[in-house]
FIZA-450927 format. One record per residue (C-alpha): residue in one letter; z, y, x. Coordinates in steps of 0.2 Angstrom, whole numbers, padded with zeros to 4 digits, always signed. Each point is the difference from the previous one (the first is absolute). Layout:
aZYX...
***
This chain:
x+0212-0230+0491x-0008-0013+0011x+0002+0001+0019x-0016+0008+0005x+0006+0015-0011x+0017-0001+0005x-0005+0000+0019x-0012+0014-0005x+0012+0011-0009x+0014-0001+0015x-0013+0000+0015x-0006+0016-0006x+0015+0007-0002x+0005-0004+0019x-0017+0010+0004x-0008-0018+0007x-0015+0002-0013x+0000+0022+0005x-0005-0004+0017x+0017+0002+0011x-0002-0011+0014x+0012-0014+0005x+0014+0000+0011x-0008-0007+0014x-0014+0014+0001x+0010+0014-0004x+0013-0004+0015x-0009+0002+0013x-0006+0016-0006x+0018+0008-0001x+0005-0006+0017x+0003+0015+0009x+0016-0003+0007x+0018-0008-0005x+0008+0014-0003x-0012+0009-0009x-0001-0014-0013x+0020-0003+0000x+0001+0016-0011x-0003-0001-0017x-0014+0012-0005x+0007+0016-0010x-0016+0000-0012x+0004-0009-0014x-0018-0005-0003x-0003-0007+0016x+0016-0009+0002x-0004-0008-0017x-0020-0005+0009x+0010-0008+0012x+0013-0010-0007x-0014-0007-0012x-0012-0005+0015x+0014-0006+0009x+0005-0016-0014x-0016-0006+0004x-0002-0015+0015x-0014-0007+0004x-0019+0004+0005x-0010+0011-0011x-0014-0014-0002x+0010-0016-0003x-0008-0010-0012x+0017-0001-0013x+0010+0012-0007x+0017-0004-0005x+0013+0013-0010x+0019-0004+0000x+0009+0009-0013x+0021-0001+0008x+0016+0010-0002x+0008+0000+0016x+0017-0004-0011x-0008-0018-0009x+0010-0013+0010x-0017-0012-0005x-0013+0015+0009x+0015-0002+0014x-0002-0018-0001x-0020+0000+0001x+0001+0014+0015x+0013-0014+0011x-0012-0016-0005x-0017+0002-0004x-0009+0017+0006x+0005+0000+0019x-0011-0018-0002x-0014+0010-0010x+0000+0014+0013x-0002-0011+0016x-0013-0012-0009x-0013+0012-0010x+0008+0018+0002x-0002+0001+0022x-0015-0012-0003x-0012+0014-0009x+0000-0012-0016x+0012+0010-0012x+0005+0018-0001x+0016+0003-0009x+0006+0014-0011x+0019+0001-0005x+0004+0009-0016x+0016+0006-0009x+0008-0007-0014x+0016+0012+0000x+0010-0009-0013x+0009+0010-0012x+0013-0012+0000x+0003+0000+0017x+0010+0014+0005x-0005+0004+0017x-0021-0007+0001x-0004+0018-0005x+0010+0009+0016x-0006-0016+0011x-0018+0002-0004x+0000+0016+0005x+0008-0004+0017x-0014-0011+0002x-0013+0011-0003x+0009+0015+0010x-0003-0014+0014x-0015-0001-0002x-0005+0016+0002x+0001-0003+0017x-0008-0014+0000x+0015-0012+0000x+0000-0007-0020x+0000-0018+0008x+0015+0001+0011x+0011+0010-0013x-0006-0013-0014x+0006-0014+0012x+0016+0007+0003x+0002+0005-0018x-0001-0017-0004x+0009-0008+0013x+0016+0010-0004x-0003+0001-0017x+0019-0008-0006x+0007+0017+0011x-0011+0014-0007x-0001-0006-0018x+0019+0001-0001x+0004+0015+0007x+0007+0015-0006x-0012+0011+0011x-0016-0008+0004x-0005+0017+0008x+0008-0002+0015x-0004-0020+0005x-0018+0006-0005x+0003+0013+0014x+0007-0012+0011x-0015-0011-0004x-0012+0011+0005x+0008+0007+0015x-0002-0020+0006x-0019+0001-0001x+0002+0018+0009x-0005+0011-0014x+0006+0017+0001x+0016-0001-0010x-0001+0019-0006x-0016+0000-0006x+0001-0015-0009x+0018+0003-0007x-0009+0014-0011x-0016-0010-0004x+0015-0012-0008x+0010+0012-0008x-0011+0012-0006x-0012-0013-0008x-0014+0004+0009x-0009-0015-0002x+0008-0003-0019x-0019+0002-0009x-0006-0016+0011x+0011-0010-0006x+0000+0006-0020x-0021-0002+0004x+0005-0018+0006x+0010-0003-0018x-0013+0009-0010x-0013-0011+0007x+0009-0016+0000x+0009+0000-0017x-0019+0007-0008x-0007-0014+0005x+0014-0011-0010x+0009-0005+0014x+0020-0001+0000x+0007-0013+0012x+0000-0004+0019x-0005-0004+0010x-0018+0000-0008x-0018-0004+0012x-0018+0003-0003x-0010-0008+0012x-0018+0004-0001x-0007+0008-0017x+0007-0017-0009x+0015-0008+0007x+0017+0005-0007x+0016-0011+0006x+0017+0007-0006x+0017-0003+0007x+0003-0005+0020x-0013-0013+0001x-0001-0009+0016x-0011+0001+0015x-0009-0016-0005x-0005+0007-0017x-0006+0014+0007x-0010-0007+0014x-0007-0010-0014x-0006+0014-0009x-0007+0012+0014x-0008-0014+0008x-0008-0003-0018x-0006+0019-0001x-0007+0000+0019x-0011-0018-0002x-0007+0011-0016x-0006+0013+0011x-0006-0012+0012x+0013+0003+0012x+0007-0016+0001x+0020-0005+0003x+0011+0003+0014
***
């Protein structure tokens, strides 16, 4: 399977080729107060809506699309998350040139990416995937080892004031469990098995923690083909 089809095959399956709008337009339409959006939703459905709008960053129009395929407990997407993408986010993300989709690869041989993932995802159905995949990955020697993930996850998200209640049972009741198995289903039918993995554009694959140069290379690349020229 080339890139355009593999780009094709786990875009659709985050709902970017169904018409679900990106983060940055569907914030602003659920910003009725703090504390309404603290709480996870109780509907399943829209919790999931959500959490899948919320991996999105970036502007619905930008000229590039890139997908990162990650498992929160890979020490190399840990390494790629400290190095390169706070440098992609402040140069193309911010900047309207690249909008960025972040996908799950829960690795059946990592024992805690399943249970992590949906953390993440519980996060995001308020709105706070980002921060919670920040912190995943900053503390990602504490968590991974733990016993009990549950309860640093708790912790976690009582940091990025979610309501710990509500999100407690999104966690442990696995209410966000079929994104993540959509996530693997997409991403291991489209032959991939290792990451961190990237498709930038419909062409561009780079696997394994590339660097912010070999990146910036590439997407500066796909934006001069559509005649948006460099940074």
């Amino acid at each position: 399977m080339n890139a355009t089809s593999r780009f094709r095959s786990i875009a659709s399956a985050a709902g970017l080729l169904s018409g679900i709008a990106l983060a940055g337009a569907g914030c602003a339409a659920e910003a009725a107060s703090t504390q309404e959006r603290s709480v996870i939703p109780p509907d399943a459905q829209v919790a999931r809506e959500r959490a899948d709008r919320s991996r999105i960053k970036g502007e619905e129009g930008a000229p590039v699309r890139v997908v990162e395929i990650s498992d929160f407990q890979c020490p190399f997407c840990r390494q790629f998350h400290e190095q390169t993408l706070t440098k992609i986010d402040s140069a193309y993300i911010a900047e309207g040139k690249v909008s960025y989709l972040w996908i799950a690869y829960a690795n059946p041989g990592h024992a805690q990416a399943f249970v992590s993932t949906e953390a993440a995802y519980c996060a995001g159905a308020v709105g706070k995937f980002w921060p919670m995949h920040h912190i995943l990955f900053e503390r990602q020697d504490e968590w991974s080892g733990a016993a009990d993930p549950y309860a640093l996850f708790i912790d976690y998200a009582d940091e990025i004031d979610i309501d710990t209640e509500s999100f407690g049972s999104c966690v442990r009741n696995s209410t966000l469990a079929p994104l993540v198995l959509r996530d693997y289903t997409s991403v291991t039918q489209a032959g991939i098995s290792s990451t961190p993995y990237f498709i930038l554009g419909d062409s561009v694959a780079l696997r394994g923690a590339a660097d912010f140069g070999t990146f910036s290379s590439a997407i500066d690349t796909l934006l001069i083909l559509k005649g948006e020229g460099g940074p």
